[in-house]
DSSP file (Angstrom, degrees, kcal/mol; ACC not computed):
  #  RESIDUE AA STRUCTURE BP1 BP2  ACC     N-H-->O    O-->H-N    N-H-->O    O-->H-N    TCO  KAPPA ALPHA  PHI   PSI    X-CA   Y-CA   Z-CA
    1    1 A X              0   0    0      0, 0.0     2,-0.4     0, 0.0     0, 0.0   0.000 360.0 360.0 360.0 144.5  193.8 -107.4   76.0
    2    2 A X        -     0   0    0      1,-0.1     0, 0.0     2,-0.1     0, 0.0  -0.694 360.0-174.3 -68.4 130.6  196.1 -104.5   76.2
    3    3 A X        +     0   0    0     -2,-0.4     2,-0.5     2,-0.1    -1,-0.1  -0.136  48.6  89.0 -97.5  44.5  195.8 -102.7   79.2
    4    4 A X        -     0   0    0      1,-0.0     2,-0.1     3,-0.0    -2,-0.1  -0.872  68.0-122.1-126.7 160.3  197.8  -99.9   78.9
    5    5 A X        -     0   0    0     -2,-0.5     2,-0.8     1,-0.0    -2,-0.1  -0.406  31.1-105.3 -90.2 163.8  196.8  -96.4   77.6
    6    6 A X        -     0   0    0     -2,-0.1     2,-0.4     1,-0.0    -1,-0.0  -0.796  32.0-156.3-115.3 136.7  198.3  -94.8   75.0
    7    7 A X        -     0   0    0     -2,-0.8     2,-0.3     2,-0.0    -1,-0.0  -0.583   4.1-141.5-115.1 155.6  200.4  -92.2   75.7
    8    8 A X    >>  -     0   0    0     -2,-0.4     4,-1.6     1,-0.1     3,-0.8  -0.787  37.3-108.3 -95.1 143.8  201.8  -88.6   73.3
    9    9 A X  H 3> S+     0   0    0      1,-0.3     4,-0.8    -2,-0.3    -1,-0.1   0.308 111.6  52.1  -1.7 -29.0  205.0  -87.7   73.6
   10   10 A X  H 3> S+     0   0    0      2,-0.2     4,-2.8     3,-0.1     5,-0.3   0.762 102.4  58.8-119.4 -45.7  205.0  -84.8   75.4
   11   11 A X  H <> S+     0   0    0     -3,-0.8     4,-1.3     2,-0.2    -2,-0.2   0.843 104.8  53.4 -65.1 -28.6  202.7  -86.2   78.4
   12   12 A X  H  X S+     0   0    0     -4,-1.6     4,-3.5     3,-0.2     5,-0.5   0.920 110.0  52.7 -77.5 -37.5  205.7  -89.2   79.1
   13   13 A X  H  <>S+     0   0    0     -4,-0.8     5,-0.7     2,-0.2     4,-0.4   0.991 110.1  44.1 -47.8 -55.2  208.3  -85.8   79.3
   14   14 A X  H  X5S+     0   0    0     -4,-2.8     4,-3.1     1,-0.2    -1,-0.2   0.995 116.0  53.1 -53.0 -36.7  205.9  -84.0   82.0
   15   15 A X  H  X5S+     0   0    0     -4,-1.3     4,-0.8    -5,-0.3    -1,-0.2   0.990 111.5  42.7 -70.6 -51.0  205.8  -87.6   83.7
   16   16 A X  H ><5S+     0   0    0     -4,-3.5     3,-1.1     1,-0.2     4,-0.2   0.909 122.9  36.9 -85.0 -65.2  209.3  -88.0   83.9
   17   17 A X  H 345S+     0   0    0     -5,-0.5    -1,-0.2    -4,-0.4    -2,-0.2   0.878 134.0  22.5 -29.2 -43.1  210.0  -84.4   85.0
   18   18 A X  H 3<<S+     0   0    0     -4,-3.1    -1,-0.3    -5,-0.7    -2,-0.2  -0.018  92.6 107.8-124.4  28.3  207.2  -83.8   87.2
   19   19 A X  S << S+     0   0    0     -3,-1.1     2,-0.2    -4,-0.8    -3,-0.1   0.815  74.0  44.5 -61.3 -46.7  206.3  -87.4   88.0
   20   20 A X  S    S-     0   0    0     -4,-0.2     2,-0.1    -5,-0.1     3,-0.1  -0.699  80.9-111.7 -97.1 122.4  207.4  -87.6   91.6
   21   21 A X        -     0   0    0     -2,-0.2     2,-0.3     1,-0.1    -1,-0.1  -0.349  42.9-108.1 -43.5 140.7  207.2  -85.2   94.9
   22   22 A X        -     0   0    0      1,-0.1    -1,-0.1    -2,-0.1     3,-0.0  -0.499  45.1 -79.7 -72.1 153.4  210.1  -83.8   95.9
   23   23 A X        -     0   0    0     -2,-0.3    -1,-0.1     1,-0.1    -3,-0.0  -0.145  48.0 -96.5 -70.9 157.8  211.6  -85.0   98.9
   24   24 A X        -     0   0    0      1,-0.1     2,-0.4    -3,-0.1    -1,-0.1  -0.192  29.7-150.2 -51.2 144.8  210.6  -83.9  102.5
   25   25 A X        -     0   0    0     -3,-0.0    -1,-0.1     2,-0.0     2,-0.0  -0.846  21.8-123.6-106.9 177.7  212.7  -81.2  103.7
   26   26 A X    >   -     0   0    0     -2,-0.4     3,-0.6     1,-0.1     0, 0.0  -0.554  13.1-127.0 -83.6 165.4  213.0  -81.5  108.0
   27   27 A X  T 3  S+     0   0    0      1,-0.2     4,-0.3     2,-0.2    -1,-0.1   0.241 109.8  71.7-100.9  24.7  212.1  -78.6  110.0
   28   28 A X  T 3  S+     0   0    0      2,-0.2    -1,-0.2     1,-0.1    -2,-0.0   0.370  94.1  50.7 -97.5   6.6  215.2  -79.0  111.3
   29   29 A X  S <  S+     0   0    0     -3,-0.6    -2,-0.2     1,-0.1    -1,-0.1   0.391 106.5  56.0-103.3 -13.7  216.9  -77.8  108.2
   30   30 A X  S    S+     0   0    0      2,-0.0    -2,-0.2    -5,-0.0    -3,-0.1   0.952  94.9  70.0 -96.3 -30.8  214.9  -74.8  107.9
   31   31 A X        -     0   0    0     -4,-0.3     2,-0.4     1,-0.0    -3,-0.0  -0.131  62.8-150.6 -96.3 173.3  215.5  -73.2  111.0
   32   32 A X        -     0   0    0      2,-0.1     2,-0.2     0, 0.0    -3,-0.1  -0.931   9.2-142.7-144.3 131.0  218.4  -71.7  112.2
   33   33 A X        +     0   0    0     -2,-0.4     2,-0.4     2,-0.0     0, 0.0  -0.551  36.9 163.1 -97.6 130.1  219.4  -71.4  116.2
   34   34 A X        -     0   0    0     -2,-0.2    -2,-0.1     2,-0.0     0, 0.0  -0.860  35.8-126.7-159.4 135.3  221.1  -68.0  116.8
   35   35 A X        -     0   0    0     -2,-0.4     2,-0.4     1,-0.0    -2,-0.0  -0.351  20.8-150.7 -86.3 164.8  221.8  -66.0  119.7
   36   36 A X        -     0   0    0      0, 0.0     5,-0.1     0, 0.0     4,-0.0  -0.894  24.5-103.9-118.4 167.3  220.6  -62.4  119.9
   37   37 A X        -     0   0    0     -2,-0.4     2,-0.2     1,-0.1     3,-0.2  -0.379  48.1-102.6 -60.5 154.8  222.4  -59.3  121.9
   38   38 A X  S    S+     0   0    0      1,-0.2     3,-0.5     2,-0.1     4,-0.2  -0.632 105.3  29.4 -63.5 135.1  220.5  -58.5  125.0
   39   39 A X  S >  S-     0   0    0     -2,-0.2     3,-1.1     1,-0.2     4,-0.3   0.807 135.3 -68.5  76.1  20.4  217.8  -54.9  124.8
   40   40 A X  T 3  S-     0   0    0      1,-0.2     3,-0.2    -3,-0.2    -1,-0.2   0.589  84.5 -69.8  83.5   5.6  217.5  -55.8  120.9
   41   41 A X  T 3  S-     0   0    0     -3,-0.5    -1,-0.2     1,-0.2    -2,-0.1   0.797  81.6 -62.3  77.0  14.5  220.8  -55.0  120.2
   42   42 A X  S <  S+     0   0    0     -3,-1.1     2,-0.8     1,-0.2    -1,-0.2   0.668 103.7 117.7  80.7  21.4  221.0  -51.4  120.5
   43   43 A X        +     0   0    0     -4,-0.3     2,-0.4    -3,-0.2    -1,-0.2  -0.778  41.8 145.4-105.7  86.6  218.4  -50.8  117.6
   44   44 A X        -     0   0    0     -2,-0.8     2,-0.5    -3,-0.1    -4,-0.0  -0.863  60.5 -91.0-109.8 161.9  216.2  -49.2  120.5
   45   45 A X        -     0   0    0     -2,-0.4     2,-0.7     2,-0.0    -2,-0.0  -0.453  31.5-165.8 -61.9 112.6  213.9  -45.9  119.1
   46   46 A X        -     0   0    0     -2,-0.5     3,-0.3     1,-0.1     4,-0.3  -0.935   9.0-153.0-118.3 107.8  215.7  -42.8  119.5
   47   47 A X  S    S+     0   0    0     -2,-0.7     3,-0.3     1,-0.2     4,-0.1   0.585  87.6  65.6 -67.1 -13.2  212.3  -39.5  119.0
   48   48 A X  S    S+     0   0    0      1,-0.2     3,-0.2     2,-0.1    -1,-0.2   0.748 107.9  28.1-102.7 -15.6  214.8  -37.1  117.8
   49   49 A X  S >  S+     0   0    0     -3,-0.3     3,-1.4     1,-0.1    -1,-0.2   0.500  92.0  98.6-111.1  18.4  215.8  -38.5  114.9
   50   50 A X  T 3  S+     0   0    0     -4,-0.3     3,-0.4     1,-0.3     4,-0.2   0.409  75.7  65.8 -72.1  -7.5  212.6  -40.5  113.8
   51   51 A X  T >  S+     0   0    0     -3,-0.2     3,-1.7     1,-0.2    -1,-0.3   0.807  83.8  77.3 -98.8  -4.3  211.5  -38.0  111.5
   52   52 A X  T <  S+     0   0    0     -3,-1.4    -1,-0.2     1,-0.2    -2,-0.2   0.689  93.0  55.2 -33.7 -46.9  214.7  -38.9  109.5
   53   53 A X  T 3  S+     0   0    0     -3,-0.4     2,-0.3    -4,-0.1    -1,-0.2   0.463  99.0  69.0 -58.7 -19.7  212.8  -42.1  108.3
   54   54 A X    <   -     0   0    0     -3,-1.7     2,-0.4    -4,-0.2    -1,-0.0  -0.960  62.0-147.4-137.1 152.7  209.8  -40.5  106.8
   55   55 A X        +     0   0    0     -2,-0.3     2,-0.4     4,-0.0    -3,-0.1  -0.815  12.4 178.5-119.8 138.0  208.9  -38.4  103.9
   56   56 A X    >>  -     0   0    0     -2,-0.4     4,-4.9     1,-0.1     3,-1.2  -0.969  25.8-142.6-137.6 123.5  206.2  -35.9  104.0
   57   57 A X  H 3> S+     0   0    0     -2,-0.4     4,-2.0     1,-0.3     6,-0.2   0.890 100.2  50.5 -69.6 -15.5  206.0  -33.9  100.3
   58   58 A X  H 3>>S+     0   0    0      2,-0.2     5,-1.2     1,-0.2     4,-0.8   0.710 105.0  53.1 -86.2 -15.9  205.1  -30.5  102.3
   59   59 A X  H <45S+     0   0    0     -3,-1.2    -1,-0.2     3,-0.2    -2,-0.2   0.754 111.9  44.2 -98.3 -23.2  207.8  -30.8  104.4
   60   60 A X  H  <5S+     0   0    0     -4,-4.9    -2,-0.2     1,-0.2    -3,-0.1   0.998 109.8  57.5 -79.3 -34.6  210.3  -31.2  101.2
   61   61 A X  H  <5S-     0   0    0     -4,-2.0    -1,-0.2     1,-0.1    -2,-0.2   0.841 117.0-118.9 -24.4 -50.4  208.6  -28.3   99.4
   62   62 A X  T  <5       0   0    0     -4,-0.8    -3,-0.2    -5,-0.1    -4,-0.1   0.502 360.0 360.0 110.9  10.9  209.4  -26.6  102.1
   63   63 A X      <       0   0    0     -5,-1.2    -4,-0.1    -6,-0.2    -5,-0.1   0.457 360.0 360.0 -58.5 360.0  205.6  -25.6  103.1
């Protein structure tokens, strides 16, 4: 007796292409060790120029 299935064309391409898991990656490859400036790096919040960042349509109108 046969015991194999019969298989179309097009289902043994997806099996060899997509047959398989990729390999694990570590989660020592993903990460990345880095130092930062001390006090954030000098991106600290400055109030007089914050409104520089945001758009308000009345304020470009001129309203």
């Amino acid at each position: 007796m046969n015991n194999e299935l019969p298989v179309d064309p097009d289902a043994a391409a997806r099996q060899a292409r997509f047959g398989k898991l990729p390999e694990r990656v570590r989660v020592e490859d993903m990460t990345i060790d880095a130092e930062s400036a001390p006090g954030g790096g000098g991106a600290s919040y400055n109030p007089e120029s914050a409104f520089n960042y945001y758009s308000c349509l009345a304020l470009d109108l001129g309203l």
